[in-house]
C-alpha positions as CSV (number, residue, x, y, z in Angstrom):
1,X,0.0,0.0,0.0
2,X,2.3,2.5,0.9
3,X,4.3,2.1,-2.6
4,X,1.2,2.9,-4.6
5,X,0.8,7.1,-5.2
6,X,-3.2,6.6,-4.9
7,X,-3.4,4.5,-1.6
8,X,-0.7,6.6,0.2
9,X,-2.2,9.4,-0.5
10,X,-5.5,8.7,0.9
11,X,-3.8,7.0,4.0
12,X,-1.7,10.0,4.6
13,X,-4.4,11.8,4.9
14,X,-6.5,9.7,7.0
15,X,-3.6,10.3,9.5
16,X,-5.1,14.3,9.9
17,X,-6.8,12.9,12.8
18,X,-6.8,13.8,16.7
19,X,-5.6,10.4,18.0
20,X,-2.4,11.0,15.1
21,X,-1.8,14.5,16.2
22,X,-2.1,13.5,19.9
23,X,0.2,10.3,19.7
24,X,2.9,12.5,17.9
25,X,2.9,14.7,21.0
26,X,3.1,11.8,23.5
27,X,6.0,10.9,21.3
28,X,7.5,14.4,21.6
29,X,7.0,14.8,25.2
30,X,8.7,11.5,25.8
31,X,11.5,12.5,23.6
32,X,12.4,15.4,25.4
33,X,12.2,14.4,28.3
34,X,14.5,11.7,27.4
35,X,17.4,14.6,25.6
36,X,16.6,17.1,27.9
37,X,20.5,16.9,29.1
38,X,21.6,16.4,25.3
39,X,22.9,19.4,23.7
40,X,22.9,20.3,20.0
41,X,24.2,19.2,17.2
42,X,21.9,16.4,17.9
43,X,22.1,13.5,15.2
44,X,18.6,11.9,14.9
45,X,16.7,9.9,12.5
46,X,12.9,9.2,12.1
47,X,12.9,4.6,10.9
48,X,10.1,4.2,9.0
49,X,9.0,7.9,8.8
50,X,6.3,8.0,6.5
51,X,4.5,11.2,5.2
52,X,4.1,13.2,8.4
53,X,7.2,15.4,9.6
54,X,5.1,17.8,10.4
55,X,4.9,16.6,13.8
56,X,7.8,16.4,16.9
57,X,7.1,20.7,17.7
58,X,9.4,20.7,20.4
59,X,12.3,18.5,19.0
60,X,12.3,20.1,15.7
61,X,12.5,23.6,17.6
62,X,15.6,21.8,19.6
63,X,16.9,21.2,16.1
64,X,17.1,24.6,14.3
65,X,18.5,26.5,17.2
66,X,22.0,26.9,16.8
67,X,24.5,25.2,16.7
68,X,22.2,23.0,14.1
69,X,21.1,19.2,14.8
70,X,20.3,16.7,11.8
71,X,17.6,14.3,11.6
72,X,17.2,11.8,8.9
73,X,13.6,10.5,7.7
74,X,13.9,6.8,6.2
75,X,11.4,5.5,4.5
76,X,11.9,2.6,2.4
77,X,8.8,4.3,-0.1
78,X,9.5,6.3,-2.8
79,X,6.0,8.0,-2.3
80,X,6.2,8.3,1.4
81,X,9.2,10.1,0.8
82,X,7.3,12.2,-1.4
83,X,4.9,13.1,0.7
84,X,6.7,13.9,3.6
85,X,8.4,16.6,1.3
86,X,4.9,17.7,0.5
87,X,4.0,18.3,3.8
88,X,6.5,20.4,4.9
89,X,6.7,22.2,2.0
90,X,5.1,25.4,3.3
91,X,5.3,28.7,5.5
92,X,4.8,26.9,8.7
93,X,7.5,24.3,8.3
94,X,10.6,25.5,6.0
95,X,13.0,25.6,8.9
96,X,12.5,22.4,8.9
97,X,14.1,21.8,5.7
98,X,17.5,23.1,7.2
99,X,17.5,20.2,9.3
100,X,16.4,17.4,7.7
101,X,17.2,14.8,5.1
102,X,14.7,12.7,3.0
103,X,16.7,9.3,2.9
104,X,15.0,6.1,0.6
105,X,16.0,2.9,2.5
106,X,14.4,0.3,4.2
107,X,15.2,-0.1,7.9
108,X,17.6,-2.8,8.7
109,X,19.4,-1.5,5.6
110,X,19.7,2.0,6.5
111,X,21.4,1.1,10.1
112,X,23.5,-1.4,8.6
113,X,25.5,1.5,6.8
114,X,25.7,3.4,9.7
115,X,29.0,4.2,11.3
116,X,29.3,2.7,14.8
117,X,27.3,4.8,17.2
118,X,26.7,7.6,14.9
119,X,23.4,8.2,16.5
120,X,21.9,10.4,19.4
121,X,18.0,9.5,19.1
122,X,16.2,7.0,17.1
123,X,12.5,7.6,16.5
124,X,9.7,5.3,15.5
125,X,6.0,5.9,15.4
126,X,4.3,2.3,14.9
127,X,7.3,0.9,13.1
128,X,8.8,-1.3,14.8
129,X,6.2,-4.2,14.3
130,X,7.3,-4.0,10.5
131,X,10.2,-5.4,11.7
132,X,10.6,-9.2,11.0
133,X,14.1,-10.0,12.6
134,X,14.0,-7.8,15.7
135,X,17.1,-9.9,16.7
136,X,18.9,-8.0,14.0
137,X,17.1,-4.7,14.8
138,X,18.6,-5.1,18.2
139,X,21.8,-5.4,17.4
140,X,21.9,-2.6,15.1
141,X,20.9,-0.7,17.4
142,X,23.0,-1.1,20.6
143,X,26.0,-0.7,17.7
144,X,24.6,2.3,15.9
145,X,23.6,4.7,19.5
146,X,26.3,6.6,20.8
147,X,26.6,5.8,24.9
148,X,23.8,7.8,26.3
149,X,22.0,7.7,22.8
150,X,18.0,6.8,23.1
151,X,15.5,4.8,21.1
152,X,11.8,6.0,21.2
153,X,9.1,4.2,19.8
154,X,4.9,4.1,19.7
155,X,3.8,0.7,19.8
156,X,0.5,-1.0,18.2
157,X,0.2,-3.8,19.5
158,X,1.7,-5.6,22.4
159,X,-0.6,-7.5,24.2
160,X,-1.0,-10.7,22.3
161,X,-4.3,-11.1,22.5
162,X,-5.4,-9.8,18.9
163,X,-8.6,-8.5,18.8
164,X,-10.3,-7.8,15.5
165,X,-10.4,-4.1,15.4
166,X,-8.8,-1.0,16.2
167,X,-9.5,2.5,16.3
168,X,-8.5,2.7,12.3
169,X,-8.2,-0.5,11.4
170,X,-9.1,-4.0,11.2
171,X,-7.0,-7.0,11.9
172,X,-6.8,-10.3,10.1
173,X,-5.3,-13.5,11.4
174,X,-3.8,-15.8,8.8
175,X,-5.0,-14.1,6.1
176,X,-9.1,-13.7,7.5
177,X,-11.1,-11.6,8.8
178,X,-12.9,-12.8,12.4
179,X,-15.7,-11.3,14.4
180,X,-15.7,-8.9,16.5
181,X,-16.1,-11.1,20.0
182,X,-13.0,-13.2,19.0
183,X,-9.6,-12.7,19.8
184,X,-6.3,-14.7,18.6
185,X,-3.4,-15.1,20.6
186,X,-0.2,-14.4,18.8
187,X,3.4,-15.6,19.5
188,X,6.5,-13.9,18.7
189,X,7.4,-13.2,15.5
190,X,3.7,-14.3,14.4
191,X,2.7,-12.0,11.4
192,X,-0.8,-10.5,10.9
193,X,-2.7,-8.5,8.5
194,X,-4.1,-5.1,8.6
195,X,-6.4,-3.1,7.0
196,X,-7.6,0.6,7.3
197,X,-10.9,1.9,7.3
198,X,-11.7,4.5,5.3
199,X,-12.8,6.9,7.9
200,X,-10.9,6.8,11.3
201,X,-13.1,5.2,14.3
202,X,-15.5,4.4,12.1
203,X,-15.9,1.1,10.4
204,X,-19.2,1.4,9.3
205,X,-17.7,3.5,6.2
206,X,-15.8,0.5,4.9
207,X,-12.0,0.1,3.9
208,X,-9.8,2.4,1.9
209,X,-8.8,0.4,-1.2
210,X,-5.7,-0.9,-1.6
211,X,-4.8,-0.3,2.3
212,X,-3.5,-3.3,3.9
213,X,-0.1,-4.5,5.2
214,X,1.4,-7.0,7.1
215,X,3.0,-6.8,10.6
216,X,5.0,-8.8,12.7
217,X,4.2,-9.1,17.0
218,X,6.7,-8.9,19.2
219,X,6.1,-9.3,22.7
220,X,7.3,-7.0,26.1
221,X,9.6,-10.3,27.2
222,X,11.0,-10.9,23.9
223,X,11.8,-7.5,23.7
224,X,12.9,-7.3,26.8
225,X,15.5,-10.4,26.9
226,X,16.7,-8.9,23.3
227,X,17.9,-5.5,25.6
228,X,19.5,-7.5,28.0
229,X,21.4,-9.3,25.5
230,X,23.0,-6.2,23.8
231,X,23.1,-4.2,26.9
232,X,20.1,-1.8,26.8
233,X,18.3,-0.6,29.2
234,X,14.5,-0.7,28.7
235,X,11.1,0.8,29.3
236,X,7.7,-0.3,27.7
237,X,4.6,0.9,28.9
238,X,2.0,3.7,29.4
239,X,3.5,6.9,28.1
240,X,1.4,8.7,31.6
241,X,3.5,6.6,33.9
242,X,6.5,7.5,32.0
243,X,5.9,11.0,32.5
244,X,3.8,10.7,35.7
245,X,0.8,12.2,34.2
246,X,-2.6,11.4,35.1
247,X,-4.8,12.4,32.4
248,X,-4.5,11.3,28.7
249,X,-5.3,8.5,26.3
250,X,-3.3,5.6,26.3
251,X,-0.3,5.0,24.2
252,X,2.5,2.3,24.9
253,X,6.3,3.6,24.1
254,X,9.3,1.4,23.8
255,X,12.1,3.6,25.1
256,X,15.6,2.2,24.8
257,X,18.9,3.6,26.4
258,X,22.5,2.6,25.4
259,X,24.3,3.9,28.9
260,X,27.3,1.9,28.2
């Protein structure tokens, strides 16, 4: 879906949506909090970026002040790519442009030719369950962050109960659709299907056309035990405990921390 002009563009902007808008800020908030003692230039990069850099306020303030930081957005989709440059392509968001990088590649690629902990802060908004060897992912990670260097990430799903649907989507197990009072269990590395609706919380609207992908689930343990093997410290959870807020939707963040 996301290589076909049409489809993207449709799904990019189904994103214009509170919950996307909100989760981006959760993600900002967590950032910050977590490079509050970093000091520019900051080298960061957006894995599986998609179409929306005009997002992360606060970190892409951080950026533009002098002395300049550098973010790259990797996308392994020509017409994400394209889109991203679309929507920042504007009054609001041109200082942007000093800062950032549109970079073609697919994940596990991109870190592979990396220099050795080249990085400050990794970003992922619901990419990491397009990751199929997280094993690998891992690694290049705890080789790529500099000590003190930082991963966050939004999660989709982590429980692994699967239940069929989702604020935007619908969720398929082994290729099929199943009602509404089932759930699947899923195992590590299991893959599943989704599907976007065509109008955000409601299903009753139907699917976008051509909108559907596959995922992999990864679970808090496996995770978890992956950190531990290439010395990472960890945090999943609520992004309100993280920040001890009280109020808020709910979001789960993967935050990773390279401190030696």
């Amino acid at each position: 879906m996301y290589f076909n002009r049409s489809v993207a563009e449709k799904f990019a902007e189904l994103e214009q949506n509170e919950k996307n808008f909100k989760v981006a800020e959760i993600v900002d908030a967590i950032i910050m909090s977590e490079i509050k003692d970093m000091k520019n230039p900051l080298f960061v990069v957006e894995l599986g970026g998609g179409a929306h850099p005009d997002r992360y306020d606060k970190l892409f303030a951080q950026l533009i002040s002098e002395p300049c930081g550098h973010m790259d957005w990797v996308d392994v989709s020509p017409v994400m790519i394209d889109l991203a440059k679309k929507y920042i392509d504007n009054e609001k968001y041109k200082e942007r442009l000093k800062v950032i990088k549109f970079v073609e590649d697919g994940i596990l690629e991109y870190l592979e030719k990396l220099p050795v902990e080249k990085l400050d802060l990794v970003i992922m908004k619901y990419a990491v369950d397009f990751i199929e060897d997280l094993d690998r992912f891992f690694e290049l990670i705890s080789k790529k962050l500099k000590v003190g260097g930082k991963l966050v990430a939004s999660l989709g799903v982590l429980d692994p109960q699967l239940k069929s649907i989702s604020t935007n989507t619908r969720f398929l197990y082994n290729g099929e659709e199943f009602p509404e009072d089932e759930v699947k269990t899923l195992k590590d590395g299991d893959s599943f299907t989704v599907k976007f609706f065509k109008v955000s919380g409601d299903p009753s609207h139907g699917y976008l056309e051509g909108a559907e992908t596959i995922k992999y689930y990864h679970s808090e343990e496996e995770m978890t035990e992956l950190a531990k093997k290439y010395k990472l410290d960890i945090s999943v959870g609520d992004w309100k405990e993280m920040l001890e807020v009280k109020e808020g939707i709910s979001q789960l963040i993967l935050v990773l921390r390279k401190i030696i």
